[in-house]
N, C-alpha and C positions, 0 to 999 in steps of 0.2 A: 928362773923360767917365767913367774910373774913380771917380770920387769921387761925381759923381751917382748911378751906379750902387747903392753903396758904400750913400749917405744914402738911396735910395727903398729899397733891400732891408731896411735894416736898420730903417727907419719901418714898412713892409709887418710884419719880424716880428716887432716890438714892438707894434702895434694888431692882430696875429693872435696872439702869445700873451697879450696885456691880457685877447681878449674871449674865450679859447679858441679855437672854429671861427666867432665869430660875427665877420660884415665888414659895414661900412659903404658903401652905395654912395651919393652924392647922386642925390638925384630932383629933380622939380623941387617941391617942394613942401616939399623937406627933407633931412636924412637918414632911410633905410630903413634898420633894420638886419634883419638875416635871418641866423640862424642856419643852417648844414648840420649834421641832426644825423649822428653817427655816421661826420663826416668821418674819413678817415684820414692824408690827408694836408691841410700848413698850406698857407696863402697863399703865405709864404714857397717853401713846394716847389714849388707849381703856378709862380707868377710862375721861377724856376729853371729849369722845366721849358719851357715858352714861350719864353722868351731862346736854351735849345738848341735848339727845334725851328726855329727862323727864324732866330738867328744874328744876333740884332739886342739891343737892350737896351728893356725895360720903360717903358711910364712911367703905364702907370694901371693896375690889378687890381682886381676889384669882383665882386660876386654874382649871377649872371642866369638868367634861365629858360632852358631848351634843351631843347626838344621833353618839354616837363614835367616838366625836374626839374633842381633849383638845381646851376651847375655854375661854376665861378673862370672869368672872363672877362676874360684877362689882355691889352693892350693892348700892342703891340713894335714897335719901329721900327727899321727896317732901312734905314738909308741915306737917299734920300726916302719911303720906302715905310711904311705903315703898316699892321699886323695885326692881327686879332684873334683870340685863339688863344683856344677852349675845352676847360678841363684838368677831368679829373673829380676829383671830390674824396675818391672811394674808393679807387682806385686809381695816380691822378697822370699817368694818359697822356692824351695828345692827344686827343680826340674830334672836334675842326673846328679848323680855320685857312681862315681868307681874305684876301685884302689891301681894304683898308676905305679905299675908294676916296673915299666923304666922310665923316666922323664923326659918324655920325647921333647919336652918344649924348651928344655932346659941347654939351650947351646953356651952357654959358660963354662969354659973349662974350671979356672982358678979366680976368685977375687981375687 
């Protein structure tokens, strides 16, 4: 489980400092990319920051609106439990957490 860990963090902030602050989400139509300008903190911190506030480990980070304005939407799993934690990207706290009782965002059927 360390090692998963280990490999999403270190892919997270290798594709957050490739593109600076800019993160790729899948859509259904593609990748979106979407820059945060004048973020201050990286993907890598936000996803860091989400795993402490729930206590569980990561496994998807991506870019989403929140009451109008682009904010890390870090994805954690806590045992069976799934969250979705929104981290701001100026400052690196918490703004929402819920437990994501179905994965509305998840249109992948199979890898």
């Amino acid at each position: 489980m360390q090692v998963r860990k280990s490999i999403i963090l270190a892919t997270l902030a290798l594709a957050s400092a490739a593109a600076g602050v800019s993160v790729y989400a899948a859509g259904q139509q593609g990748n979106d990319a979407r820059v945060i300008t004048g973020a201050k903190v990286s993907l890598a911190q936000a996803v860091t920051a989400a795993e402490q506030h729930i206590g569980g480990n990561a496994s998807k980070a991506e870019v989403e609106s929140h009451n109008g304005k682009l904010v890390y939407d870090v994805e954690v799993v806590k045992g069976p439990q799934v969250f979705d934690v929104k981290i701001s990207p100026d400052q690196g706290t918490v703004i929402a957490s819920a437990e994501d009782k179905a994965d509305r965002d998840d249109h992948d059927h199979q890898d």
